[in-house]
C-alpha positions as CSV (number, residue, x, y, z in Angstrom):
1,X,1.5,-131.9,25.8
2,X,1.7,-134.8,23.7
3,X,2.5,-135.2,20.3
4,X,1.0,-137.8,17.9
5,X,2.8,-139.0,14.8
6,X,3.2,-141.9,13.0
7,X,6.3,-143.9,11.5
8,X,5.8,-145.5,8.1
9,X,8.8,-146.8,5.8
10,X,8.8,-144.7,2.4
11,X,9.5,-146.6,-0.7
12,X,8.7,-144.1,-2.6
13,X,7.5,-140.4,-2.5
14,X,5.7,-137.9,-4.4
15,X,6.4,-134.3,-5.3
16,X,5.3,-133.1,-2.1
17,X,7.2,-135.8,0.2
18,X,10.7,-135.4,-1.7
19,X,10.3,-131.5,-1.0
20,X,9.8,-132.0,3.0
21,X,12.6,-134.4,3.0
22,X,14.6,-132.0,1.3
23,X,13.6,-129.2,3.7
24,X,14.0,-131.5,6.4
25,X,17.8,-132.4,5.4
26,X,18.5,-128.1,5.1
27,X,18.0,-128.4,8.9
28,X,20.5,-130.8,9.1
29,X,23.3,-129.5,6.4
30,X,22.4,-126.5,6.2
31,X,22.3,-124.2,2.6
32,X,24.5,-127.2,0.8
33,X,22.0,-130.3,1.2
34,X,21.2,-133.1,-0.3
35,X,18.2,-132.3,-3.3
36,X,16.0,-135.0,-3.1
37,X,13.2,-136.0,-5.6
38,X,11.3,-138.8,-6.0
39,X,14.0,-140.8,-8.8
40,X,16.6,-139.9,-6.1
41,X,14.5,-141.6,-3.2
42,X,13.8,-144.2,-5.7
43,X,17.5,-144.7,-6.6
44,X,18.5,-144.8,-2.6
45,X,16.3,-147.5,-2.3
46,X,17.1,-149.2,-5.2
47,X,20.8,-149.5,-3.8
48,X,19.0,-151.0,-0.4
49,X,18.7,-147.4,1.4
50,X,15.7,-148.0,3.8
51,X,14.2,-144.3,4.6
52,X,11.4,-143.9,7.5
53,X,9.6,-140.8,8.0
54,X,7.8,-139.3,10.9
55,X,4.6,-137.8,9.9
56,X,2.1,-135.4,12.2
57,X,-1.3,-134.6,10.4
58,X,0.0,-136.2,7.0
59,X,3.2,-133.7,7.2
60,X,6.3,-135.0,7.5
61,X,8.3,-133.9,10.3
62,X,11.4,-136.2,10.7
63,X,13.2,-138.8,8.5
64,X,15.7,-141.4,9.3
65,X,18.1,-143.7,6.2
66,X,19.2,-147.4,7.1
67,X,21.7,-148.4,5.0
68,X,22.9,-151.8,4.4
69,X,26.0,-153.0,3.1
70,X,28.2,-156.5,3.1
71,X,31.6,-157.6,3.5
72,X,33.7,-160.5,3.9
73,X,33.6,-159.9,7.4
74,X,29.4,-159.6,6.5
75,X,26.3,-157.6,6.7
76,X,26.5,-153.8,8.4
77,X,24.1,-151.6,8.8
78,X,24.4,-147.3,9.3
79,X,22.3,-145.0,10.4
80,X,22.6,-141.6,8.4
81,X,20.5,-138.6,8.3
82,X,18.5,-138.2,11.4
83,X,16.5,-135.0,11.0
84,X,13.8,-133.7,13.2
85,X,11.7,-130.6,12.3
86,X,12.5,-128.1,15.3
87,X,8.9,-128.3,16.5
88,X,9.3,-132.2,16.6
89,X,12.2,-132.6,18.8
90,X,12.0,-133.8,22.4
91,X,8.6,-135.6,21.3
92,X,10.0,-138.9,21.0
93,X,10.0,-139.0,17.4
94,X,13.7,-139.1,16.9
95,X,13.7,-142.0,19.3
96,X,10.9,-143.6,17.2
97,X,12.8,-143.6,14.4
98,X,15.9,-145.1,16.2
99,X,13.8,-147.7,16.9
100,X,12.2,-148.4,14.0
101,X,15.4,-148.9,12.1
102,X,16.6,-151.1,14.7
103,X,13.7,-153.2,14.3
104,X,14.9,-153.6,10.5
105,X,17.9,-154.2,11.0
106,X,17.3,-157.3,13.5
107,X,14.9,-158.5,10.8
108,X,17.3,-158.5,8.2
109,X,20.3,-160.0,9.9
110,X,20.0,-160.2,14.1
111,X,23.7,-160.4,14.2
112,X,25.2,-157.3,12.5
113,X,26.3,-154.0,13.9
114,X,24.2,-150.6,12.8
115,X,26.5,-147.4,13.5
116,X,26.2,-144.1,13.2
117,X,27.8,-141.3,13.7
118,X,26.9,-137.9,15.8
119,X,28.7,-134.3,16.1
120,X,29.9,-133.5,19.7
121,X,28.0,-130.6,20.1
122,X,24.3,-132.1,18.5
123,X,23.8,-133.8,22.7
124,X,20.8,-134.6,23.0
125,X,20.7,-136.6,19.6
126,X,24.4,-138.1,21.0
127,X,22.3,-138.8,24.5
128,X,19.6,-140.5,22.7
129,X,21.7,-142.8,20.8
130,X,23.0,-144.1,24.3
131,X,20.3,-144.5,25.5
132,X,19.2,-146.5,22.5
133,X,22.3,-148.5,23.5
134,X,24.9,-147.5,20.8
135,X,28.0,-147.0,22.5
136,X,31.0,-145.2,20.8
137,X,33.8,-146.7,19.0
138,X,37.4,-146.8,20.2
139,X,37.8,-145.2,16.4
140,X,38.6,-142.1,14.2
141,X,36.3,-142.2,11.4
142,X,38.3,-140.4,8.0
143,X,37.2,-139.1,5.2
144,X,38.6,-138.6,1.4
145,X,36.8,-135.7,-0.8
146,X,37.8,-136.4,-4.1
147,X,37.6,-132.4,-5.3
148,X,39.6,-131.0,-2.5
């Protein structure tokens, strides 16, 4: 069976499209996600967040966030939040999105690196990415909560 969708960047969202992006990031985090609305979308891309959306039938079903920073060593780019609705996944939209943000990226600046990061146990998502050819990094990634 195949599955149509569409990938459109989302500057900015209504009512409706903050809620299924919110719904959509429960999926991935669980009961403590992100709340989105539309100032929040709005302030994302204000920093230079890129967000793309999947979309079947005018219903978001997947989003993807680019983010863009620079330092002396230059431009880097990560890929957060990769979220398919359960229905969506193994339909190619997750790679779509991949894809899509790629595409961005090279635009921007052809040279720098876009990372991400991927539990052990999500594999298909980890078996997409390398396919996609992201490789891992000889790395431990850390992390400092400030209220712990």
């Amino acid at each position: 069976m195949t599955t149509h969708f569409s990938i459109r960047h989302l500057a900015s969202a209504t009512e409706q499209e903050a809620r299924a992006i919110e719904q959509l990031l429960a999926v991935l985090y669980g009961d403590v996600h992100p709340q989105v609305t539309p100032a929040t979308l709005e302030a994302l891309v204000a920093k230079g967040g890129v967000l793309f959306v999947a979309e079947r039938e005018d219903e978001i079903v997947a989003t993807l966030t680019l983010v863009r920073y620079d330092t002396f060593a230059g431009a880097k780019f990560w890929i957060e939040d990769v979220v398919c609705a359960p229905e969506m996944r193994g339909c190619g939209v997750g790679r779509a999105l991949v894809r899509c943000a790629k595409e961005w990226a090279r635009g921007c600046c052809p040279e720098a690196p876009i990372y991400l990061t991927s539990r052990p146990s999500r594999t298909a998502a980890r078996a997409l990415y390398r396919s996609e050819g992201f490789e891992e990094c000889p790395t431990t990634l850390f992390r400092y909560q400030a209220n712990d």
